[in-house]
C-alpha positions, 0 to 999 in steps of 0.5 A, spaced: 871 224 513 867 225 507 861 228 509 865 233 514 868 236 508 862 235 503 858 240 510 864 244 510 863 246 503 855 246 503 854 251 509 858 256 504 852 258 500 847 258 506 853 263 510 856 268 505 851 272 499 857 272 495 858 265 493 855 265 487 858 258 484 861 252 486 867 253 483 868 260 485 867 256 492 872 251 490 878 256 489 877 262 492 875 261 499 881 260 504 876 258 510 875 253 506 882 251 504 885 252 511 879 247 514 880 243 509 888 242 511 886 242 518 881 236 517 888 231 514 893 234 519 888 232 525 887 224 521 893 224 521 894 226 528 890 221 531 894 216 529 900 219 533 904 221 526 909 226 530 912 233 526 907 232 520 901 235 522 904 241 525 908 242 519 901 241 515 898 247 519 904 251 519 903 251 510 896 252 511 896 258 515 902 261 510 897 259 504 891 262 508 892 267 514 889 262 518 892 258 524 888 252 526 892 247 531 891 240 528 889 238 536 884 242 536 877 238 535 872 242 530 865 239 527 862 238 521 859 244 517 864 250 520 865 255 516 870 261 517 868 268 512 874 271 510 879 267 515 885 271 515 887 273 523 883 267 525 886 263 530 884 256 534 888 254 539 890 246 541 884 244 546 880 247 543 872 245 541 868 247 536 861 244 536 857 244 528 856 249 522 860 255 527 861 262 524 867 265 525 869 271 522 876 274 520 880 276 527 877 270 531 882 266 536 880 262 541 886 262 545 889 261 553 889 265 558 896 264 561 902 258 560 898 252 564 897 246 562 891 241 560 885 244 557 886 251 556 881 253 550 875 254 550 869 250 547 863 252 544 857 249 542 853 248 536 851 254 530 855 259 535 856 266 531 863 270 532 864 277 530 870 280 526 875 280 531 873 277 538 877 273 543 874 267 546 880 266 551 881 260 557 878 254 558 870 256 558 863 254 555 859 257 550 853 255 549 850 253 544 846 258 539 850 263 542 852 270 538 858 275 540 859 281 538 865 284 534 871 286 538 868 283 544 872 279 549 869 274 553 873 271 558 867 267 562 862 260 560 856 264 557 850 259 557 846 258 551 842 262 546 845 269 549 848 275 545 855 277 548 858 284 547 863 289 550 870 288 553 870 284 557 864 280 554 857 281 557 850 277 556 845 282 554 841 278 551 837 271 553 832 267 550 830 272 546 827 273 539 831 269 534 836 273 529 839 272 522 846 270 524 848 274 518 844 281 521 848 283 526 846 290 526 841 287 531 846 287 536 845 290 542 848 297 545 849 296 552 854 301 553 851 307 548 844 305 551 847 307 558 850 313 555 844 316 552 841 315 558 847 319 563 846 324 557 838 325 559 839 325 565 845 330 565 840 334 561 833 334 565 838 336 571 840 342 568 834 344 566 831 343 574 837 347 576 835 353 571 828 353 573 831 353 581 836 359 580 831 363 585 829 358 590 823 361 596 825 359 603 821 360 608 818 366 604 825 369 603 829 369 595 836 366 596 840 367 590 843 360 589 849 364 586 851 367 592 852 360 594 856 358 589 863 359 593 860 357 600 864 350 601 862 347 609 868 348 615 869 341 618 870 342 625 875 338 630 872 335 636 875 341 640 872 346 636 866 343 636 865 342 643 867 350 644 861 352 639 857 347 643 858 351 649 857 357 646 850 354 643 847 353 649 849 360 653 845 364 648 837 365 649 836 360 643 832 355 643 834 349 640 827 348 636 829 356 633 837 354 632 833 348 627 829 352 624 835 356 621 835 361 627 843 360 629 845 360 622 
């Protein structure tokens, strides 16, 4: 227990820039006071205590914004930056020196029973504000973006971001878990590309307005208002018949003859 705690304390000053002095850390860091609560809610539900561990949870989460249910199992060296909005359901599992940041909860999906939470392996980074939701895996090493929500097992050394959450990154260069400027874009990157695309379009189409066919100029404007008739089987057969009266031949109707 005592080497939890003193992990717990540690990791603060490899996490946070702004812890500048153990005593600073000691009072004025409610992630640390709300796991601290938590480590003695859940001793003593292990031994079966009821009502007081809950109560306990209850009063850490009035005193520091965060709410971590005393059955949930949380190793050692986490450490939770700002904490308030942070939320940790019952079933869930928490590997070592996990980052959470203000706004996380790992929560249920629905009112099933069981396992409902998620379960996260070692030296995972969650954002400001992402949802772990159901009974899923995170592996290991692990980075979700802030605001993302993630809804499906995400395998290890991945980036995570989007709503729902989508793996963007797999086994790639190694990032500081405090840079998340160097966070994939997906959906911007998709985005600049459609505008790209858009505009080398427009730019064929400029290039294009007078377009030769068969040695004649058809103004494309001319054609802007022209829409194609479906005909019905009727019709269809009809102008069929009239076709093959005429002196046309076919090769001349495919050439534009007909038209």
């Amino acid at each position: 227990m005592f080497d939890t705690l003193r992990a717990d304390f540690k990791i603060i000053f490899e996490r946070d820039p702004a812890a500048r002095n153990w005593l600073e850390v000691l009072f004025c860091y409610p992630g640390l006071h709300a796991l601290w609560f938590y480590r003695f809610a859940h001793w003593l539900q292990s031994f079966g205590i009821p009502v007081i561990p809950r109560t306990i949870s209850q009063l850490a989460r009035f005193f520091t914004g965060v709410e971590i249910h005393p059955g949930a199992v949380i190793g050692k060296g986490a450490f939770i930056d700002h904490g308030m909005g942070v939320v940790v359901g019952e079933t869930a599992i928490v590997g070592e020196y996990v980052l959470l940041y203000q706004g996380v909860t790992l929560g249920g999906t629905g009112k099933e029973t069981g396992k409902r939470h998620p379960t996260l392996g070692d030296n995972v980074v969650i954002g400001a504000g992402a949802k772990v939701l159901g009974n899923i895996q995170i592996g290991s090493n692990v980075r979700i973006g802030a605001g993302s929500v993630v809804l499906k097992c995400v395998p290890p050394d991945c980036t995570v971001v989007g709503v729902p959450g989508r793996i963007v990154h797999r086994h790639g260069q190694v990032v500081p878990p405090l840079n998340h400027d160097c966070i994939p874009d997906p959906e911007g990157d998709v985005i600049r590309s459609l505008i790209g695309r858009v505009e080398q379009l427009e730019r064929q189409l400029q290039q294009q307005s007078l377009s030769p066919v068969r040695n004649c100029l058809i103004d494309s404007k001319l054609l802007e208002d022209v829409r194609p008739r479906h005909l019905s089987q009727a019709e269809y057969a009809t102008e069929l018949t009239k076709l093959l009266r005429t002196d046309l031949s076919y090769g001349e109707f495919n050439e534009g003859a007909g038209i």
